[in-house]
Short mmCIF file of the C-alpha atoms (twelve columns), coordinates in Angstrom:
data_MODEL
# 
_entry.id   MODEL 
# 
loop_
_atom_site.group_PDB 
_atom_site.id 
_atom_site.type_symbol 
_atom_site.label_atom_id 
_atom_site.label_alt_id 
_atom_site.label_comp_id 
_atom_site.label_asym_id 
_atom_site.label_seq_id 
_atom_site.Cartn_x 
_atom_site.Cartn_y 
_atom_site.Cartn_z 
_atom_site.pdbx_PDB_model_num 
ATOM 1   C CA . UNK A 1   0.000   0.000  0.000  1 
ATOM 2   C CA . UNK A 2   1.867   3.272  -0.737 1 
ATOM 3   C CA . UNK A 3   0.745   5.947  -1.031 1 
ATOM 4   C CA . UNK A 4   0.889   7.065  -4.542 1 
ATOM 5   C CA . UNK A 5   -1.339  4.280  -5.693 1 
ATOM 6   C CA . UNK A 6   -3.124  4.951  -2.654 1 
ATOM 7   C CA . UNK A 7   -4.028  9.158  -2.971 1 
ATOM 8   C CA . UNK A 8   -6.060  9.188  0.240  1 
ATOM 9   C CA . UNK A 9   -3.928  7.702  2.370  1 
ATOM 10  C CA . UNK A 10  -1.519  10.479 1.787  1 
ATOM 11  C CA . UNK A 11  -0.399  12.806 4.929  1 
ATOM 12  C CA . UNK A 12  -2.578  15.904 4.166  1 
ATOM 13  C CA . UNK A 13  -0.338  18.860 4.820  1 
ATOM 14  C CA . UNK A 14  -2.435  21.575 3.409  1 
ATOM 15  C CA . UNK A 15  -3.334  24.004 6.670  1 
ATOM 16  C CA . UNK A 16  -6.003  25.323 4.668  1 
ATOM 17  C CA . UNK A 17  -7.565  22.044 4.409  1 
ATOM 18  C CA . UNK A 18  -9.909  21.763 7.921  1 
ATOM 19  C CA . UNK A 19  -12.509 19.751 6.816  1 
ATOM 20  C CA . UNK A 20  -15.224 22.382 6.140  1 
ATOM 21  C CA . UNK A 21  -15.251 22.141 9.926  1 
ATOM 22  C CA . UNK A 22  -14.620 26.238 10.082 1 
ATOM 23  C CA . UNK A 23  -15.828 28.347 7.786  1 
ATOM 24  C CA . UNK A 24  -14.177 31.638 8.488  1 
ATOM 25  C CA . UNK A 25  -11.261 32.550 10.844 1 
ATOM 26  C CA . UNK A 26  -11.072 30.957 14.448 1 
ATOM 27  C CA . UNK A 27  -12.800 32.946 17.724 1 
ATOM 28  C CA . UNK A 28  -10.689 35.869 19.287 1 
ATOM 29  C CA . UNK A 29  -7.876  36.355 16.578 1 
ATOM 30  C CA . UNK A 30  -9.479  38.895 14.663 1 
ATOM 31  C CA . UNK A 31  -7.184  42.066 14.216 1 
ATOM 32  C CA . UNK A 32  -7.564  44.723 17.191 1 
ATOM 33  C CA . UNK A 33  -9.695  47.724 15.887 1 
ATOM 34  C CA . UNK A 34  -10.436 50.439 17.884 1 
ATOM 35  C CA . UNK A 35  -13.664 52.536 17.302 1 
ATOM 36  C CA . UNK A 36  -12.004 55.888 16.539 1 
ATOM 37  C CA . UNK A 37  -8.755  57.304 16.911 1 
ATOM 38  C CA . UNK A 38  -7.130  59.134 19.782 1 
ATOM 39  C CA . UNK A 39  -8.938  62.234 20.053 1 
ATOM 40  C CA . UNK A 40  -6.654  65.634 19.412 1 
ATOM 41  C CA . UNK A 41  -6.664  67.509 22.592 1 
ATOM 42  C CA . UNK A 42  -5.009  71.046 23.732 1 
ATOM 43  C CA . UNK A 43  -1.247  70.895 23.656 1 
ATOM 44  C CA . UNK A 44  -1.018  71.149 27.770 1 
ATOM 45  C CA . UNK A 45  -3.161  68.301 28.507 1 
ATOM 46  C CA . UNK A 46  -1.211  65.759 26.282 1 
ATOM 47  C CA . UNK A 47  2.105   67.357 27.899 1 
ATOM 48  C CA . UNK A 48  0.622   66.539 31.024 1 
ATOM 49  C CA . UNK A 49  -0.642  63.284 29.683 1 
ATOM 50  C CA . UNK A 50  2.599   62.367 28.802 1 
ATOM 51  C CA . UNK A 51  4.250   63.411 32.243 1 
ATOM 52  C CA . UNK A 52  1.588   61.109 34.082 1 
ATOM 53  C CA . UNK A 53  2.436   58.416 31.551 1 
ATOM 54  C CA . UNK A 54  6.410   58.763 32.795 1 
ATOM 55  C CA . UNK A 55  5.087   58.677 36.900 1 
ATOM 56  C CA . UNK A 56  2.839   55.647 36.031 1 
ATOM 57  C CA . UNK A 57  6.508   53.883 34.437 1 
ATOM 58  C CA . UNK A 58  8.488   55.008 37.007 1 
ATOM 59  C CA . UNK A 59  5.944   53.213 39.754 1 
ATOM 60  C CA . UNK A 60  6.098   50.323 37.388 1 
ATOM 61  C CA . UNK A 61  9.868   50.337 37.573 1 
ATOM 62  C CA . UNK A 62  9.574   51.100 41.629 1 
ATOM 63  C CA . UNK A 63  7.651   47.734 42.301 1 
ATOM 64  C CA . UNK A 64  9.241   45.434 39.960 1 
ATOM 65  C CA . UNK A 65  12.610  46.322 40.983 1 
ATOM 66  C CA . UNK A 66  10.926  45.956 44.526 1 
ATOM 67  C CA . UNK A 67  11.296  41.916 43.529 1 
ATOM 68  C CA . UNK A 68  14.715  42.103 43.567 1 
ATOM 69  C CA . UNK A 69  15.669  43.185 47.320 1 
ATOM 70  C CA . UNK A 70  12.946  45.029 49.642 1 
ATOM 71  C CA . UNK A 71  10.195  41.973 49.394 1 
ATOM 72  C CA . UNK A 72  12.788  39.110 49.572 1 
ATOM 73  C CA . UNK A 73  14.095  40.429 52.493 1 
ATOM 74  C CA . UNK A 74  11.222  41.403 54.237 1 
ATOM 75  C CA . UNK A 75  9.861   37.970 54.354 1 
ATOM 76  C CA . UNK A 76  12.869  36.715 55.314 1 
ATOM 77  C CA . UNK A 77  12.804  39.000 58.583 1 
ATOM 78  C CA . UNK A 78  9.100   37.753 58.502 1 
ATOM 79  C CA . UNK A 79  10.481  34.598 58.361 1 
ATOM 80  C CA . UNK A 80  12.494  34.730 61.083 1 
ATOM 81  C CA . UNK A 81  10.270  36.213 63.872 1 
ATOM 82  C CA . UNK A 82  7.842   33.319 62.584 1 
ATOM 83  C CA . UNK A 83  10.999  30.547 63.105 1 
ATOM 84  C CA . UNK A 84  11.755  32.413 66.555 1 
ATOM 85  C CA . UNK A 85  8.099   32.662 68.138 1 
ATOM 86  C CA . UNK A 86  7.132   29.483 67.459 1 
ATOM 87  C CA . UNK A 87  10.698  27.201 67.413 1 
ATOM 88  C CA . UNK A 88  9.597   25.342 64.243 1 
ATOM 89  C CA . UNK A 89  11.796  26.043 61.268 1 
ATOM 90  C CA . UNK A 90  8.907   24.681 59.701 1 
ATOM 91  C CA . UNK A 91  6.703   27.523 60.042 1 
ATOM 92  C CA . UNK A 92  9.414   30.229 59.549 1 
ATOM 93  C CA . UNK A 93  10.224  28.452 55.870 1 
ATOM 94  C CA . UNK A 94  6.185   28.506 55.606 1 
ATOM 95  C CA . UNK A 95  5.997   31.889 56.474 1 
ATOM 96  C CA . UNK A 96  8.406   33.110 54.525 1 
ATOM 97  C CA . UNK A 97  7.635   31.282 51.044 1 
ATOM 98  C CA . UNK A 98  3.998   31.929 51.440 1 
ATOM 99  C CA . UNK A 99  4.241   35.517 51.928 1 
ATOM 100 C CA . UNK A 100 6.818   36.217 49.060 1 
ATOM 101 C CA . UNK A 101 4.496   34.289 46.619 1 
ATOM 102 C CA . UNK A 102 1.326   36.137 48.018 1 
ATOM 103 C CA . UNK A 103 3.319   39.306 47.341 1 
ATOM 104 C CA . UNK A 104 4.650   38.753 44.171 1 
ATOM 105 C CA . UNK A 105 1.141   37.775 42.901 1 
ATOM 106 C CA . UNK A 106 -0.644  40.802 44.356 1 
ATOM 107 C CA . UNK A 107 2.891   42.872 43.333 1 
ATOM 108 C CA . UNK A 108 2.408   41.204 39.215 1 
ATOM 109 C CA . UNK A 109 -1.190  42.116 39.506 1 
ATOM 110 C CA . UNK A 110 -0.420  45.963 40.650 1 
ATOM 111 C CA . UNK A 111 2.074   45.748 37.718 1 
ATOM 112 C CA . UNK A 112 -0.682  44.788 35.087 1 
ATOM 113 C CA . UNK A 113 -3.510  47.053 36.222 1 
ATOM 114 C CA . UNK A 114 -0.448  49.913 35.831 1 
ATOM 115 C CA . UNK A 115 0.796   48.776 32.739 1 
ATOM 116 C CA . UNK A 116 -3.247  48.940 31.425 1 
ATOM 117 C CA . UNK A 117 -3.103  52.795 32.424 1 
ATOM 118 C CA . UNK A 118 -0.083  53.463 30.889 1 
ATOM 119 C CA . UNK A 119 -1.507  52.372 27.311 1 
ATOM 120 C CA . UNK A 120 -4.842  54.651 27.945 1 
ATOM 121 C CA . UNK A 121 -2.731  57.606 29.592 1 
ATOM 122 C CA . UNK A 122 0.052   57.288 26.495 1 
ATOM 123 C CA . UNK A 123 -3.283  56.949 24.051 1 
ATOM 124 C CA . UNK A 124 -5.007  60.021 26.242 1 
ATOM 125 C CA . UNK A 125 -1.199  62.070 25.139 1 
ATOM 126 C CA . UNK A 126 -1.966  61.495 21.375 1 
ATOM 127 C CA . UNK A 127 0.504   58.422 20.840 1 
ATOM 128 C CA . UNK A 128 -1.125  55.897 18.922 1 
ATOM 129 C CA . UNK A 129 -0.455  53.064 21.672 1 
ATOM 130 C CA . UNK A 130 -1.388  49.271 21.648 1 
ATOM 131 C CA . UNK A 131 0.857   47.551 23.581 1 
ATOM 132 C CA . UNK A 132 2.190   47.847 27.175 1 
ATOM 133 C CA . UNK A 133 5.561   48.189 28.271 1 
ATOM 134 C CA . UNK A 134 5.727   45.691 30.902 1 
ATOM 135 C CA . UNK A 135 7.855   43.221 29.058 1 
ATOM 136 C CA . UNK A 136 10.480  45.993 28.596 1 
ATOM 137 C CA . UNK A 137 9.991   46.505 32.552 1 
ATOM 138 C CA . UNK A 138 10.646  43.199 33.463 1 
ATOM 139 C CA . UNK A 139 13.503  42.978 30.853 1 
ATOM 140 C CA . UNK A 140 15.146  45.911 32.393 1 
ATOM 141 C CA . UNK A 141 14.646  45.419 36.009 1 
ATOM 142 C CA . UNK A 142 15.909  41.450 35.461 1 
ATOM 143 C CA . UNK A 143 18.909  43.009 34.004 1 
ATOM 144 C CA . UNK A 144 19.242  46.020 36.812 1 
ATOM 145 C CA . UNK A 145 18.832  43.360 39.870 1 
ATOM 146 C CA . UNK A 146 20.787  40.486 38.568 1 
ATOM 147 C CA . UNK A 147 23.712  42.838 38.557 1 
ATOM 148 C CA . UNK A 148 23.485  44.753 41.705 1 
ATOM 149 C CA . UNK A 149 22.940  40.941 42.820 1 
ATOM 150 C CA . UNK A 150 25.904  40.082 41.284 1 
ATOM 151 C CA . UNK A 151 27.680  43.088 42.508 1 
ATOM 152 C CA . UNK A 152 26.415  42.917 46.356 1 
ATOM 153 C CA . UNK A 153 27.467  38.799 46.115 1 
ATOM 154 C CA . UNK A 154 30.851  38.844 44.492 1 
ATOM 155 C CA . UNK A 155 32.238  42.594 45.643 1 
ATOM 156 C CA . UNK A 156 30.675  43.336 48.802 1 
ATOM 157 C CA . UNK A 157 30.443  40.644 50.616 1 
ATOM 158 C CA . UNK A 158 31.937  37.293 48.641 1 
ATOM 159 C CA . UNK A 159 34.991  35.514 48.753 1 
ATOM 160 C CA . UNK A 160 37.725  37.907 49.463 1 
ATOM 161 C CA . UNK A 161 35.742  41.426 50.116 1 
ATOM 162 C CA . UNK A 162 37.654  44.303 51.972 1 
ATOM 163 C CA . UNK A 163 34.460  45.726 53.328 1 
ATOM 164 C CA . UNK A 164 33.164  42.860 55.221 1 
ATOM 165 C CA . UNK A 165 33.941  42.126 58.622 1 
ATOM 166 C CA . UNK A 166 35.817  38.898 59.503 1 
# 
C-alpha cells in the first residue's frame, strides 16, 4: 500500500484544508480595531498626559525592581520572627515562602492594572499606543537586579571582600 497508488492515504499537509469544519477565521484572533482614533486635545493636557504616563513607568519600575531586594528580604525577617516565636523552622520556611508568593502575585497584579493605564494615559497624550511596556519593565529590572545581585554577592560581601567584617 503506498501511497501514490493509494491518494487518500496520503499525509494531508495543506493548513487550509480543515474539513469544512470552520468556515471563516477561528474565535478571538481577529485584528484589534479600535472605534475611533485618539482624540486631538489642547497641547497642555497631552504634555501633562505624557508626564503622568512617565510617573505611572516610574511606579512600574519602583515595584518590579521591589522583587529584587525590599520583598525578599522582608519575608525573610518575617520569616524569622515566625521561626523564633514558634521554634519550628517549619513555620518560619512557611511563612516566609507563602508571603513572598502572596506578594509577588498581588505585586504582578499591581504591575498589570499599571501597565493597562499606561496604554490609555500614552493613548489620552496622542501616541497611537497598543501595547504595554511591561515586558520591557521586566527585561530591564531582570537586568538592573541580577547585577546589583551580582555586585552585592561577588564585591561586597563574597569571597575575598575588603568591606566585610571577619
Amino acid at each position: 500500500m503506498s501511497p501514490a497508488r493509494y491518494p487518500s492515504m496520503s499525509m494531508r499537509t495543506d493548513p487550509s484544508d480543515n474539513g469544512g469544519l470552520f468556515v471563516g477565521r477561528r474565535p478571538g484572533t481577529a485584528p484589534v480595531t479600535y472605534r475611533k482614533p485618539p482624540e486631538v486635545t489642547s497641547d497642555r493636557r497631552r504634555r501633562f498626559d505624557g508626564f503622568l504616563a512617565g510617573l505611572l513607568l516610574a511606579l512600574m519600575v519602583i515595584v518590579n525592581l521591589s522583587f529584587w531586594g525590599p520583598l525578599p528580604a522582608a519575608w525573610l525577617w518575617v520569616g524569622s520572627q515566625a521561626n523564633y516565636h514558634s521554634g519550628s523552622l517549619g513555620v518560619g520556611l512557611f511563612v516566609t515562602f507563602a508571603g513572598m508568593l502572596a506578594s509577588l502575585m498581588i505585586g504582578l497584579m499591581i504591575l498589570r492594572r499599571l501597565d493597562e493605564a499606561w496604554i490609555l494615559v500614552r493613548r489620552a497624550a496622542g501616541h497611537d499606543q497598543r501595547s504595554g511596556i511591561i515586558g520591557r519593565v521586566f527585561a530591564v529590572c531582570a537586568i538592573v537586579g541580577a547585577a546589583a545581585f551580582t555586585f552585592w554577592f561577588l564585591i561586597l560581601v563574597g569571597p575575598g571582600s575588603e568591606f566585610a567584617p571577619r
